[in-house]
C-alpha positions in Angstrom: -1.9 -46.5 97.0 1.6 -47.5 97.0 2.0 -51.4 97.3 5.7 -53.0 98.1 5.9 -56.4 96.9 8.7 -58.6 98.7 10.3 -61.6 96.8 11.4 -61.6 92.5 10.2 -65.3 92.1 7.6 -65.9 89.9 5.0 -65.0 92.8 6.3 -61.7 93.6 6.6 -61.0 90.0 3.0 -61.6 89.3 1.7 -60.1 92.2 3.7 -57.3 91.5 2.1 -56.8 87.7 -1.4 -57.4 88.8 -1.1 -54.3 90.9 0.5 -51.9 88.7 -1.7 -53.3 85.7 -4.6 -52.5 88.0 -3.1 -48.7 88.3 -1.5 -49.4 92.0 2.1 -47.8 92.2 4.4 -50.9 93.0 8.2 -51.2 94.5 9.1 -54.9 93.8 12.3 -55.8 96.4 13.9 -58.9 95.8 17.0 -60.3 98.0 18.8 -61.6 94.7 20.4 -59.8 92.1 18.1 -61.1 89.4 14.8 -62.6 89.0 13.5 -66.2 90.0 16.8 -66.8 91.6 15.1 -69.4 93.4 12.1 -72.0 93.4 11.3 -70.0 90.1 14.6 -70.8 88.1 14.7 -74.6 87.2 11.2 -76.1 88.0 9.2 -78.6 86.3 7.8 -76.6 83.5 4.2 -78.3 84.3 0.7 -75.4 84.1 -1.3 -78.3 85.1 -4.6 -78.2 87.3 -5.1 -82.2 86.7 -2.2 -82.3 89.5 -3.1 -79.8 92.0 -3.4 -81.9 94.9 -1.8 -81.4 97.9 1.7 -83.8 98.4 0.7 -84.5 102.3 -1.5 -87.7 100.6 -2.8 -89.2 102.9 -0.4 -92.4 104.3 2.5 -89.9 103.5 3.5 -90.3 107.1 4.3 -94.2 106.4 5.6 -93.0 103.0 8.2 -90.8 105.1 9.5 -93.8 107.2 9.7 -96.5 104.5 11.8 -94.5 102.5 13.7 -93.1 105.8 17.6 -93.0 104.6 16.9 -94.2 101.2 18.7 -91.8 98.7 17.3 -92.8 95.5 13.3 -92.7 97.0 11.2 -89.7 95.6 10.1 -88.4 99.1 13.2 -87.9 101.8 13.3 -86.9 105.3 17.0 -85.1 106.0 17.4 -86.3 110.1 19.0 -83.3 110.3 15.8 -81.3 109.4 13.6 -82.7 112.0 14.3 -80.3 114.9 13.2 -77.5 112.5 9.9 -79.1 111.2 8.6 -80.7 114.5 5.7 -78.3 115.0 5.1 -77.6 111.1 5.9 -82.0 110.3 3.1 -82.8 112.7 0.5 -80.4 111.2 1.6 -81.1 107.8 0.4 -85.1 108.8 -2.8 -83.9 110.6 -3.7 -82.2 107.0 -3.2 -85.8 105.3 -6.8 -87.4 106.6 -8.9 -88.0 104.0 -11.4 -85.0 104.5 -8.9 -82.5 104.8 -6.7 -83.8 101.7 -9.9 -83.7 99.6 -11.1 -80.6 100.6 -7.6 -79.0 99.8 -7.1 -80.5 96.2 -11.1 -79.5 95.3 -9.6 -75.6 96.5 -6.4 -75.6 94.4 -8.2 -77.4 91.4 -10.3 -75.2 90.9 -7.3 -72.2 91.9 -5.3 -74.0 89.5 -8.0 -73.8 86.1 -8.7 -70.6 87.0 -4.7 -69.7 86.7 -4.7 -71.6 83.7 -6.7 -69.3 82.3 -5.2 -66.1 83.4 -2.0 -67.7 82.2 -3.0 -67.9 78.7 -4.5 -64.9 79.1 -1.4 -62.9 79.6 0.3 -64.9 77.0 -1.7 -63.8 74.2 -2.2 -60.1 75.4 1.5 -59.9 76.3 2.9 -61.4 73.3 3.5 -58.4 71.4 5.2 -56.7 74.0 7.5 -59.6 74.1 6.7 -62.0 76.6 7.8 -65.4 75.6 8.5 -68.3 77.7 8.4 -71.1 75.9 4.6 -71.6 76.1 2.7 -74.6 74.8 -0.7 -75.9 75.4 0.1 -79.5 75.0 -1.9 -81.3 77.3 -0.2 -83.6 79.9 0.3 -87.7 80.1 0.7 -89.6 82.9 2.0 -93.3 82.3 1.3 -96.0 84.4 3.0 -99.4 85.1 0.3 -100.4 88.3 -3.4 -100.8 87.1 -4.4 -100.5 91.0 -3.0 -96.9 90.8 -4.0 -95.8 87.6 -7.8 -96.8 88.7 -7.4 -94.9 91.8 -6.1 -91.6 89.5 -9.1 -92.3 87.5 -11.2 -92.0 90.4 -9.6 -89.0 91.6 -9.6 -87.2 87.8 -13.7 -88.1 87.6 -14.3 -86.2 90.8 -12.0 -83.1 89.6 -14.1 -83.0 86.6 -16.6 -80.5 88.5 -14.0 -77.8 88.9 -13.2 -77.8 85.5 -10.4 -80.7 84.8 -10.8 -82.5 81.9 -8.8 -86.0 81.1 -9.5 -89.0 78.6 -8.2 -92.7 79.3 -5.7 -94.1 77.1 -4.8 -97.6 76.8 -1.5 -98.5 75.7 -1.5 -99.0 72.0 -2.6 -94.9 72.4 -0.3 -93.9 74.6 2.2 -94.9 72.4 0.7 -93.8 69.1 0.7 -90.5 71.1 3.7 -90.5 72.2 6.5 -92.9 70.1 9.3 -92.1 72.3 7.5 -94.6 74.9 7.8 -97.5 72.7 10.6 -99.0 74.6 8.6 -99.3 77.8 5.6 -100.4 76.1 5.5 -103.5 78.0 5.9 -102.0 81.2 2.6 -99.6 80.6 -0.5 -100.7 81.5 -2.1 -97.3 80.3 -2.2 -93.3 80.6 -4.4 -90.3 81.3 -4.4 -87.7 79.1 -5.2 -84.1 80.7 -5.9 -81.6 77.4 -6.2 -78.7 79.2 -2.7 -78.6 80.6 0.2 -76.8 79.3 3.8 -76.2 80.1 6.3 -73.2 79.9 9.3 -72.1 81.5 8.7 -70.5 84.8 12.2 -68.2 84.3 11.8 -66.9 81.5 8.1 -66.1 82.1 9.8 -64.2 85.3 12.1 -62.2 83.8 10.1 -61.4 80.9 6.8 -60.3 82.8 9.3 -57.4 84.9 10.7 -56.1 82.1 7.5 -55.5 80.8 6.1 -54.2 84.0 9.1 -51.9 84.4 8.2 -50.5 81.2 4.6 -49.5 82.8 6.1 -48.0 85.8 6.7 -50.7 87.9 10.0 -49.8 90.3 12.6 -52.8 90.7 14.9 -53.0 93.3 17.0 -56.0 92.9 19.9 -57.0 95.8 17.8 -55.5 98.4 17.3 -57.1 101.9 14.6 -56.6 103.9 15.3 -56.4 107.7 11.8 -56.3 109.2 8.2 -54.9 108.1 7.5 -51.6 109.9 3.9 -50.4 111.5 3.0 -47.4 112.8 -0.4 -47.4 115.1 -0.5 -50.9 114.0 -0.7 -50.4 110.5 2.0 -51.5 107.4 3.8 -48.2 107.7 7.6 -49.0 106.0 9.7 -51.9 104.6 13.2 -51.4 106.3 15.5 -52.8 104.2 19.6 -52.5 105.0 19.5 -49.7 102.4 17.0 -48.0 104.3 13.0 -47.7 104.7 10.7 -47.7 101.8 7.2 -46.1 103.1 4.4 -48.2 101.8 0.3 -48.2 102.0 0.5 -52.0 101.9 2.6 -55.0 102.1 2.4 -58.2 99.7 5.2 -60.8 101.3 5.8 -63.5 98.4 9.4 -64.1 99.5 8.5 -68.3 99.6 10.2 -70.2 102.8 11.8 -66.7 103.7 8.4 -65.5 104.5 8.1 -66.7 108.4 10.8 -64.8 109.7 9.4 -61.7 108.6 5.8 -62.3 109.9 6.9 -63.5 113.1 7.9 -60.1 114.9 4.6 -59.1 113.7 2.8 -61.8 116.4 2.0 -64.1 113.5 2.6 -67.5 112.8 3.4 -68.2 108.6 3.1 -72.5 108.8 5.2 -72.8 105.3 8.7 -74.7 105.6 10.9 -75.2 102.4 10.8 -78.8 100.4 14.1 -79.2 98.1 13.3 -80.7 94.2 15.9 -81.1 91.8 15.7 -80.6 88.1 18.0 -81.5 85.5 18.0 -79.4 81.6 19.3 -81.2 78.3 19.2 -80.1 75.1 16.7 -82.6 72.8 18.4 -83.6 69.6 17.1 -85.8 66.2 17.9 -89.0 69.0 16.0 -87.8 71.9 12.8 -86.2 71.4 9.5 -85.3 73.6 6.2 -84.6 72.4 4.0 -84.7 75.2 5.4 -83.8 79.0 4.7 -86.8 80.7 4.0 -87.7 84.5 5.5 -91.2 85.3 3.0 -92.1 87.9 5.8 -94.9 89.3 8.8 -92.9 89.7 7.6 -89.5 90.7 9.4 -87.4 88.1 8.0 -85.2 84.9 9.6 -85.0 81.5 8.7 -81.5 80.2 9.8 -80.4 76.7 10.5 -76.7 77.0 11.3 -75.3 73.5 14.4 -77.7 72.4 15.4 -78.5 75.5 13.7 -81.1 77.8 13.4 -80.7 81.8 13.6 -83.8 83.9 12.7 -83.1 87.7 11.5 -84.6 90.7 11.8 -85.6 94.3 10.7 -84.2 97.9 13.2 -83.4 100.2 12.7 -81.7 103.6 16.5 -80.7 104.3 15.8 -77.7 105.8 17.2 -74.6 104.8 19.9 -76.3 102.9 19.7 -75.3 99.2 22.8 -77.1 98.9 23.1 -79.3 95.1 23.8 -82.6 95.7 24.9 -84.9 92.8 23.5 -88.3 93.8 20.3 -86.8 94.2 20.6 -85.3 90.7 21.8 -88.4 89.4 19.0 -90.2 90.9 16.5 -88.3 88.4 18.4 -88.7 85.9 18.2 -92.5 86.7 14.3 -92.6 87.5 13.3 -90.9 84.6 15.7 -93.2 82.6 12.7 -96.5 83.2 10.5 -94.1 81.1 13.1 -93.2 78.3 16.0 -95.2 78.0 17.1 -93.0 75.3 18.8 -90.3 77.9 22.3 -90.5 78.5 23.1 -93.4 81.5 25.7 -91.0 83.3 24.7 -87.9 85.2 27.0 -84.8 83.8 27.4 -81.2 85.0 28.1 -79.5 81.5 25.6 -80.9 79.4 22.9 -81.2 82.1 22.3 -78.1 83.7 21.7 -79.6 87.5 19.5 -77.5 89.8 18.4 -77.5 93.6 16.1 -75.5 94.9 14.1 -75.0 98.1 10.1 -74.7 97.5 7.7 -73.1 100.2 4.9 -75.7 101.4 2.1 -74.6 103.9 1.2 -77.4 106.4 -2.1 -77.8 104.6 -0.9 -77.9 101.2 -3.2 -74.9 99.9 -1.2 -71.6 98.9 -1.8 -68.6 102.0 -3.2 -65.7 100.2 -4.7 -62.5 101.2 -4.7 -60.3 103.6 -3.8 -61.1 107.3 -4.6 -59.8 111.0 -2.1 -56.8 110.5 -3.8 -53.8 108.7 -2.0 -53.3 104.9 -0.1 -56.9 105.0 -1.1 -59.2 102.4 0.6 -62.6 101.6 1.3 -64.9 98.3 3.3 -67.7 99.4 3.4 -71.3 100.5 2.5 -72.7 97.2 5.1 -75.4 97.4 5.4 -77.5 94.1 2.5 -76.0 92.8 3.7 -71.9 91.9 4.5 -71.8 89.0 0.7 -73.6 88.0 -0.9 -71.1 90.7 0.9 -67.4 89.7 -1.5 -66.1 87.2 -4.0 -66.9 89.3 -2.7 -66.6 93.0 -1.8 -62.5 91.9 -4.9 -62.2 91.1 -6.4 -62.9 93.7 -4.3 -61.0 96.0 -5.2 -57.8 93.4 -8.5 -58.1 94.1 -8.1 -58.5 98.1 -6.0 -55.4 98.0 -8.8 -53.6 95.5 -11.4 -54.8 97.7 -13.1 -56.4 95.1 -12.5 -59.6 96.3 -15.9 -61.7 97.7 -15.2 -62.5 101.2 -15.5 -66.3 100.1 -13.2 -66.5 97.3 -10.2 -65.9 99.4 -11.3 -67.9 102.6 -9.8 -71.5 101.6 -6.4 -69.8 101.4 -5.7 -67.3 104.6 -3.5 -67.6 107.0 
């Protein structure tokens, strides 16, 4: 069976090595010229099933207006962008009640461990053909300032415990014998919660290592290629037509993140993912500024991920639309947030030495990736992960595998189709 994988991120990547590991024949297209041009190229660094929850919380909705037009707040609604998410916006708050919210982070916990898993799996298999990304099982801290919230976290860790997640309480005096570079904030810090099984790696690198090695096993890459519309025939996934012409295919795996929608839509279906902007910045660590542990700051909304000797600061949720567009003071305003955790980073935000990124991450309305196959015969989908991709490839792919091998139990995939 020949399978055509739409989208290089880190999703279509993965996908795309499931299936040609599993012995499918695979075509990968991919609208950039190289691989995790997007969402995939700057992200948090964080493998981390302790935070698989969705982001629609529930009270986001308030969330949204109180920080309505506030540039330095860590969730912002673009006015601009609100014609575009009316329909999608309105869902997106229906999936915030309690029941549903719960019932979604239980899902991509236990999605989230599982990926885990295959993630370390492929990193110790894959080693020796030279797959390196930076990979560390380090466990993952997250700092609180507010002992209301970190008692509420608690609660929330204790019930994740049944799919899997581990964590242990730390006061203070161990958060900072765990982590030194806290010690200037140690009056601030009312405690932490340590997550063991948790890990971090660079979500590029992983990328563009994983399709070299799957090109060497026969995988076919076909970078700078645009996809124009999914063909049928009686129905059925027949063709992909890009604007270098058709390529025939058995079946169709769209992982092409907020892109996605437009191609389902001539098809009669309805894809509910719209793209949520983060920002990340990249600075070198030195003797001055060092990171042991990535850390969550519970207050501020950003992650501190040390990635090799360089440490990723990122954060914020912006609904902008489609506009992918870099914008310093937003930028800047990480750098600033994650400066009340380490003072120790430089106080001015700066191009050359911090590596600024934007990029535009696909959310379903539900908060749940959409995986599996759909009401179209051969079409397949991996997408609308949001925030939470690069933590759900390993395992996301293979899922999708196994729905395309038909292996999959009708169950396992039901939480996450369209």
């Amino acid at each position: 069976m020949h399978v055509v994988v739409i989208g290089g991120g880190v999703m279509g990547v993965t996908t795309a090595w499931y299936l040609r590991e599993a012995g499918f024949e695979v075509t990968l297209l991919d609208a950039a010229p190289e691989p995790a041009a997007g969402a995939s190229h700057a992200n948090g660094g964080m493998l981390h099933a302790s935070h698989a929850e969705p982001w629609n919380t529930p009270g986001v909705g308030l969330d949204l207006l109180r920080y309505l037009g506030r540039e330095d707040s860590p969730l912002l609604m673009r006015p601009r962008a609100l014609p575009g998410l009316a329909g999608w916006g309105l869902r997106f708050l229906w999936h915030s009640r309690h029941s549903a919210f719960e019932r979604h982070a239980l899902v991509n916990a236990r999605l989230a461990a599982f990926s885990l898993r295959e993630t370390r799996r492929l990193s110790r298999e894959l080693a020796d053909e030279g797959l390196a990304f930076d990979f560390r099982e380090s466990g993952i801290l997250k700092i609180f300032r507010d002992p209301d919230s970190l008692a509420r976290n608690r609660s929330a860790a204790e019930a994740m415990q049944t799919e899997g997640v581990h964590f242990e309480a730390w006061d203070t005096e161990q958060v900072i014998d765990r982590e030194p570079a806290l010690a200037g904030v140690r009056d601030e810090l009312c405690g932490g919660l340590y997550f063991p099984d948790d890990a971090v790696g660079d979500a590029r690198r992983f990328t563009a290592g994983l399709l070299e090695i799957a090109r060497r096993h026969g995988l076919r890459y076909r970078p700078a290629t645009r996809v124009r519309r999914l063909r049928t025939f009686q129905g059925r996934i027949d063709a992909i037509e890009t604007y270098e012409g058709p390529v025939a295919a058995d079946a169709c795996v769209v992982a092409s993140g907020y892109e996605a929608p437009a191609l389902l839509r001539p098809l009669g279906l309805h894809l509910p993912v719209a793209p949520v902007k983060g920002y990340s910045l990249t600075l070198p660590m030195d003797a001055e500024l060092r990171l042991d542990l990535p850390l969550i700051d519970d207050a501020s909304k950003v992650v501190m991920t040390p990635l090799g000797d360089r440490l990723r600061l990122a954060g914020t949720a912006e609904f902008a639309g489609r506009d992918a567009r870099m914008e310093d003071r937003r930028a800047a305003n990480v750098l600033a947030q994650c400066r009340r955790t380490l003072p120790g980073l430089p106080a001015q935000f700066d191009h050359e030495t911090m590596a600024p990124w934007a990029g535009l991450r696909p959310m379903s309305d539900r908060g749940t990736p959409i995986l599996g196959p759909t009401a179209v015969p051969g079409l397949h989908l991996n997408t609308g992960a949001g925030h939470l991709g690069w933590t759900f490839a390993c395992g996301a792919a293979a899922q999708v595998r196994d729905g395309l091998a038909g292996m999959a139990p009708e169950d396992s995939l039901a939480a996450f189709r369209l």
